[in-house]
VOGU-3710 file (C-alpha; in Angstrom, 3 decimals, decimal comma):
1> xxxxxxxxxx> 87,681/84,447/49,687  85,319/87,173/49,271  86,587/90,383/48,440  84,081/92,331/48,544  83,488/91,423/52,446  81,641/93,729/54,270  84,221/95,381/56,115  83,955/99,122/57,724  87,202/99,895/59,298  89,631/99,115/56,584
11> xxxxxxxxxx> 88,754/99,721/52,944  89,947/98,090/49,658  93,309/99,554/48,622  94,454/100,306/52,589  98,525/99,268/53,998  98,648/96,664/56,299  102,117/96,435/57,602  103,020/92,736/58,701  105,321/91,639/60,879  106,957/88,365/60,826
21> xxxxxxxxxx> 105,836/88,069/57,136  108,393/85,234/56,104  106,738/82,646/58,731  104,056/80,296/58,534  101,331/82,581/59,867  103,018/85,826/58,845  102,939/84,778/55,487  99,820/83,181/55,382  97,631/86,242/56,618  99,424/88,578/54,019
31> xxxxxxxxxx> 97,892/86,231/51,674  94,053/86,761/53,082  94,975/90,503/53,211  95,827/90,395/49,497  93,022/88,142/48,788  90,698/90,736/50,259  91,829/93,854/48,612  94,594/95,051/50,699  98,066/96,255/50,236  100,658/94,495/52,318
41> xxxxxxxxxx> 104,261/95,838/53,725  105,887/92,786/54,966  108,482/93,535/57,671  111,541/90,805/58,107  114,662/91,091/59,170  116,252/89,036/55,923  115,112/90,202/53,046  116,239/87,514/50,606  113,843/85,286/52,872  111,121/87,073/51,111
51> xxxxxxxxxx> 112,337/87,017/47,687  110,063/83,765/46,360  107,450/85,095/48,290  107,359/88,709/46,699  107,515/87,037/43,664  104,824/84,444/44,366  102,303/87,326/45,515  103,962/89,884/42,117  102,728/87,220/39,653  99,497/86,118/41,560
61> xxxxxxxxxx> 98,350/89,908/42,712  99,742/92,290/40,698  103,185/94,516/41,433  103,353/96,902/44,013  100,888/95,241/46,612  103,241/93,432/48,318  106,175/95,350/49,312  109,073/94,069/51,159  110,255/96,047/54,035  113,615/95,260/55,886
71> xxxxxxxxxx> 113,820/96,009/59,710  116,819/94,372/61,292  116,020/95,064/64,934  112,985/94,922/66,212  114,093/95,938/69,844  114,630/99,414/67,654  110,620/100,508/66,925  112,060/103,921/65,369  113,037/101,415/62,609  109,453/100,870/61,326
81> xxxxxxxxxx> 108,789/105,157/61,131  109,115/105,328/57,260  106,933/102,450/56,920  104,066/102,959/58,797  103,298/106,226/57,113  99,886/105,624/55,466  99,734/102,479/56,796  95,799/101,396/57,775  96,381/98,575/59,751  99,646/96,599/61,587
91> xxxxxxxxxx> 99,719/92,952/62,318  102,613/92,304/64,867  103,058/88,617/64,433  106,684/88,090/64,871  107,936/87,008/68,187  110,887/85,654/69,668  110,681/81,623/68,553  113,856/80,626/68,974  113,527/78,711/72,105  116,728/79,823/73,613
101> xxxxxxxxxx> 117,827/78,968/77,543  117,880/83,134/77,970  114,134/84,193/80,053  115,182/88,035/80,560  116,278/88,364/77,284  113,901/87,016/75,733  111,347/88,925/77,925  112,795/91,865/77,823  113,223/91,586/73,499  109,533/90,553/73,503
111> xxxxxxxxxx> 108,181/93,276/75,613  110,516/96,335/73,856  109,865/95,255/70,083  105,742/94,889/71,095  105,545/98,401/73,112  108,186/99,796/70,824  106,206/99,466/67,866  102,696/100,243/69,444  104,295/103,404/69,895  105,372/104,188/67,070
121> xxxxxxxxxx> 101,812/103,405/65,198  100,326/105,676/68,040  102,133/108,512/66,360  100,814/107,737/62,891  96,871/109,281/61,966  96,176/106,858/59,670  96,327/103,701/61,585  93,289/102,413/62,675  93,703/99,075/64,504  96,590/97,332/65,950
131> xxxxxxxxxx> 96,529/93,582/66,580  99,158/91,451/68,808  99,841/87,446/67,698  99,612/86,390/71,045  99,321/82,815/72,157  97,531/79,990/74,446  100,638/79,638/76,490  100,176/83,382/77,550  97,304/82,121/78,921  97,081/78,911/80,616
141> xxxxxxxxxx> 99,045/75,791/80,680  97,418/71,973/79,947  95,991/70,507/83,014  97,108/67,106/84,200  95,561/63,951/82,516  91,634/63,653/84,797  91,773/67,615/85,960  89,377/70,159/84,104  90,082/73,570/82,854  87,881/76,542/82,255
151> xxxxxxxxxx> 89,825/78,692/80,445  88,009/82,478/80,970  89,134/85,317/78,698  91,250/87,462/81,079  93,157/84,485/81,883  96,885/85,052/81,921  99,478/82,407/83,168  101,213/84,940/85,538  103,775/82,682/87,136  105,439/81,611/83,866
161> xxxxxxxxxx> 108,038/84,924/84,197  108,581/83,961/88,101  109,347/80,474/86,848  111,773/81,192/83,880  113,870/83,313/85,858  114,628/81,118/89,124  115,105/77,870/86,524  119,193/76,899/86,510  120,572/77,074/82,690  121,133/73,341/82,465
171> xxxxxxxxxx> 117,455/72,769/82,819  116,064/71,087/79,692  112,896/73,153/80,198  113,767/76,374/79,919  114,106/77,223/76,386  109,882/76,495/76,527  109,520/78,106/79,834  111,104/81,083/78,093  109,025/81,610/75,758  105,935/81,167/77,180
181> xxxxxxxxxx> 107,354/84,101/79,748  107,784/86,099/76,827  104,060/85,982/75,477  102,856/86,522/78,973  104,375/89,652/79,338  104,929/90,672/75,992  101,040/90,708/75,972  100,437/92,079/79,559  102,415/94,994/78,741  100,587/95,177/75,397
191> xxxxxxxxxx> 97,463/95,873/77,179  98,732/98,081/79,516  100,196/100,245/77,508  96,799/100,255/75,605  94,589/101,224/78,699  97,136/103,330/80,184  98,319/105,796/76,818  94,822/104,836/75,077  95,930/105,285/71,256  94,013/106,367/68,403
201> xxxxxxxxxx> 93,751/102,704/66,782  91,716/99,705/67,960  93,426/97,421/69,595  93,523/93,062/69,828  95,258/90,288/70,696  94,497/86,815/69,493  95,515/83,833/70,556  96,213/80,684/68,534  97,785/77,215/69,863  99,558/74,652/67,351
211> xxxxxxxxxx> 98,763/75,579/63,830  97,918/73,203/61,460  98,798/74,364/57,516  100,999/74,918/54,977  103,248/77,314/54,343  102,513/80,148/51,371  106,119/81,509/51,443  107,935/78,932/48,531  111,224/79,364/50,153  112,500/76,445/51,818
221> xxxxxxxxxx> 113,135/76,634/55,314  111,498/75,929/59,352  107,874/76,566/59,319  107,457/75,767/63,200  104,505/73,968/63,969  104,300/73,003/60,163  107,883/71,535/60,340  107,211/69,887/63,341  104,070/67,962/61,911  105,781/66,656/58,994
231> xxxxxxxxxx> 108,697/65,639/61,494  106,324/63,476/63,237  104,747/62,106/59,770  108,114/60,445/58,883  108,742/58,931/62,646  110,249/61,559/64,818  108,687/61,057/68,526  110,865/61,774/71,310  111,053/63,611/74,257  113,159/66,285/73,452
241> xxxxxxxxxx> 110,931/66,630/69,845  108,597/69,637/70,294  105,465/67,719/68,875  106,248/65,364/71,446  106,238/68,416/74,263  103,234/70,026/72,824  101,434/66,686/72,896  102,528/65,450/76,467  100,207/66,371/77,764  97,717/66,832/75,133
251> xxxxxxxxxx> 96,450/70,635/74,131  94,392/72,497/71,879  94,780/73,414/68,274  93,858/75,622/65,303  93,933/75,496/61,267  96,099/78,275/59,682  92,848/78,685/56,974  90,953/79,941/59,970  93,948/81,487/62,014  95,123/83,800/59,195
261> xxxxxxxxxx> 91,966/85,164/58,003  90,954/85,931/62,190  93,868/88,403/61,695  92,606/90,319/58,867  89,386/90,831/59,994  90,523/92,015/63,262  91,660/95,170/61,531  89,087/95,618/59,083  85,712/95,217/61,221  85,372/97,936/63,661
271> xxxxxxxxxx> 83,154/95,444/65,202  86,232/94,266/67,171  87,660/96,360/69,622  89,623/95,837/72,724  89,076/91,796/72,170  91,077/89,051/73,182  90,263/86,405/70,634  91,171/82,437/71,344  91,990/81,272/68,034  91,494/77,575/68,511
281> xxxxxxxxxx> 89,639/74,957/67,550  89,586/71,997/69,607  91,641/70,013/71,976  94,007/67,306/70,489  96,198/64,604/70,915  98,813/63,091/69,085  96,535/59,965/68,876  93,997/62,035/66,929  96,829/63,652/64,524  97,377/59,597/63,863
291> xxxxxxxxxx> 94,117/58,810/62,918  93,773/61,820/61,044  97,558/61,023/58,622  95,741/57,870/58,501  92,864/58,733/57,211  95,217/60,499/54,351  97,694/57,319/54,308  95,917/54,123/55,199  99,574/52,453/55,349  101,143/54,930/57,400
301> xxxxxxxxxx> 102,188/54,141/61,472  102,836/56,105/63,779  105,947/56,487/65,420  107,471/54,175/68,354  105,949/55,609/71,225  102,541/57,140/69,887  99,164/54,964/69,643  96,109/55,694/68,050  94,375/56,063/71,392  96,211/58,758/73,623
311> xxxxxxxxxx> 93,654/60,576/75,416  92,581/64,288/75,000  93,110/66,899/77,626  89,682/68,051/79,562  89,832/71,989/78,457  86,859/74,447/77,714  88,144/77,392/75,831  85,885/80,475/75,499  86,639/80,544/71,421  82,575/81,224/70,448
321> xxxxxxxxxx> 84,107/84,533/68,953  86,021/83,063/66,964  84,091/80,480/65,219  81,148/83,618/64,944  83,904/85,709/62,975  84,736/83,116/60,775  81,387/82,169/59,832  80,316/85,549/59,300  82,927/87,128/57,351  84,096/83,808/55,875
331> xxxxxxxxxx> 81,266/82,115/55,256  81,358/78,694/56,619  82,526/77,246/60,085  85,960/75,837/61,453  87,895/74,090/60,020  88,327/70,570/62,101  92,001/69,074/62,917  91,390/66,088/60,034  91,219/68,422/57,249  93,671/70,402/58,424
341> xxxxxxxxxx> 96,556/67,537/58,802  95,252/66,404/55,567  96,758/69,323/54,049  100,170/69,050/55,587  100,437/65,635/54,319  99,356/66,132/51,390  101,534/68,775/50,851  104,707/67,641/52,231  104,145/64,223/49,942  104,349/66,507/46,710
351> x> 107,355/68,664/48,134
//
């Protein structure tokens, strides 16, 4: 990483307040903030689940440029006031993952915590840019094995809320349906509130699909799509697994080395403004992630139910700002879905 990176917005020594810090992404682009210069506030709602992590980023960055910051209810934006003062930049990655059969409450949660807190940085001078972890499911859903989707950047998958709301609780589906409602309108309402109130700070969404990585925060715990990988690695392939769901039918994916930088750079390069960003890669299938742990671990099969050969899904995904970003403020190109599976096995072999 480059720290002296041309950036104009943001300048070396500026907050960044981070949401969602103890997660696989949250942690992960506090890293690349560090890495470039910048101090970091990390919000969570436990702080002993940042405790390894503080100390981690103490011994590798220095003291003071990580700071842990607790906020208990996110629902309650008037909790983040003392921290945002002085704060350049906020990354509002935490969501709403735990996959529970409740739509409007889940909704609801999503949309107050994510208006809530653009409010409150509204209030604040010194924040210059605001960006929203969205996600692919706020926009579109896979097509059916044969159909082709062109996937346009205003895209939104509207009837996901209509859906989650008329399904009975017994439905095995809801707990996904439910959170897909709640990116879909915790983003709509993101925007709208941007267009409508128009506040100081530049303002993006981005939108990743399965990440591919490792995690940075040392304490042990779920790292979602991280956790589920290494799930499938030692034989887990069912139905009701959630690499199984995300794979049936096939999608698209991203590395978290490309994801987690995107986010910093958001806020830093007044170049980007009023962007939504598709943070992916390619499409996948669990076929490919085979090949790929095989390409790690010759001996290694995949598990009952999964060949080597499932086909990919037929999507085009507008994500040319993306890989431009990337190269031009990283300095090389993607990073492709072998590499990136390479490093979950390898690193799940030495844990």
């Amino acid at each position: 990483m480059d720290p002296s990176a041309p950036f104009d917005r943001l300048g070396n020594g500026d907050a960044i307040l981070i949401t969602g810090v103890s997660g696989l992404l949250g942690s992960a682009a506090a890293k690349e903030a560090l890495q470039w210069g910048f101090r970091v506030l990390g919000i969570t709602r436990a702080p002993s689940k940042l405790l390894d992590l503080k100390a981690k980023f103490d011994k590798e960055f220095g003291d003071g440029r990580f700071t842990v910051c607790c906020v208990e209810d996110m629902t309650k934006p008037e909790s983040y006031a003392p921290y945002l003062q002085g704060v350049s930049g906020v990354l509002h990655i935490a969501s709403d993952a735990s996959f529970r059969p409740a739509p409007k409450e889940t909704i609801d949660g999503t949309v107050a915590a994510t208006v809530g807190l653009m409010r409150e940085a509204a209030k604040v001078p010194s924040v210059k840019a605001f960006t929203l972890t969205s996600s692919r499911v706020a926009a579109f859903n896979t097509p059916a094995p044969g159909e082709h989707l062109q996937v346009t950047s205003d895209m939104f998958a509207d009837d996901a809320a209509g859906r989650a709301l008329s399904m009975p609780a017994s439905d095995p589906g809801l707990p996904s349906m439910s959170y897909q409602a709640s990116k879909v309108e915790g983003e709509k309402a993101a925007w709208e509130y941007y267009r409508k109130e128009k506040p100081g700070y530049a303002f993006n969404t981005i939108l990743p699909d399965w990440v591919n990585g490792t995690p940075v925060n040392p304490r042990p715990g779920v790292y979602t799509t991280y956790t589920w990988l290494v799930e499938f690695y030692r034989g887990q392939y069912e139905p009701a697994n959630i690499f199984h769901v995300f794979t049936n039918p096939p999608c698209t994916c991203v590395a978290l080395r490309d994801v987690a930088p995107l986010h910093v750079i958001s806020l830093a390069a007044s170049e980007i403004s009023g962007e939504r960003i598709f943070a992916i890669e390619d499409t996948w299938s669990a076929g490919d992630v085979a090949q790929a742990i095989r390409k790690v671990e010759n001996a290694w099969q995949p598990p009952e139910g999964c060949t080597e050969f499932m086909p990919r899904s037929n999507i085009t995904v507008p994500n040319q700002r993306f890989r431009q970003l990337i190269q031009k403020y990283c300095g090389r190109g993607l990073i492709g879905l072998d590499e990136s599976v390479a490093d979950v096995v390898h690193f799940c072999k030495l844990a």
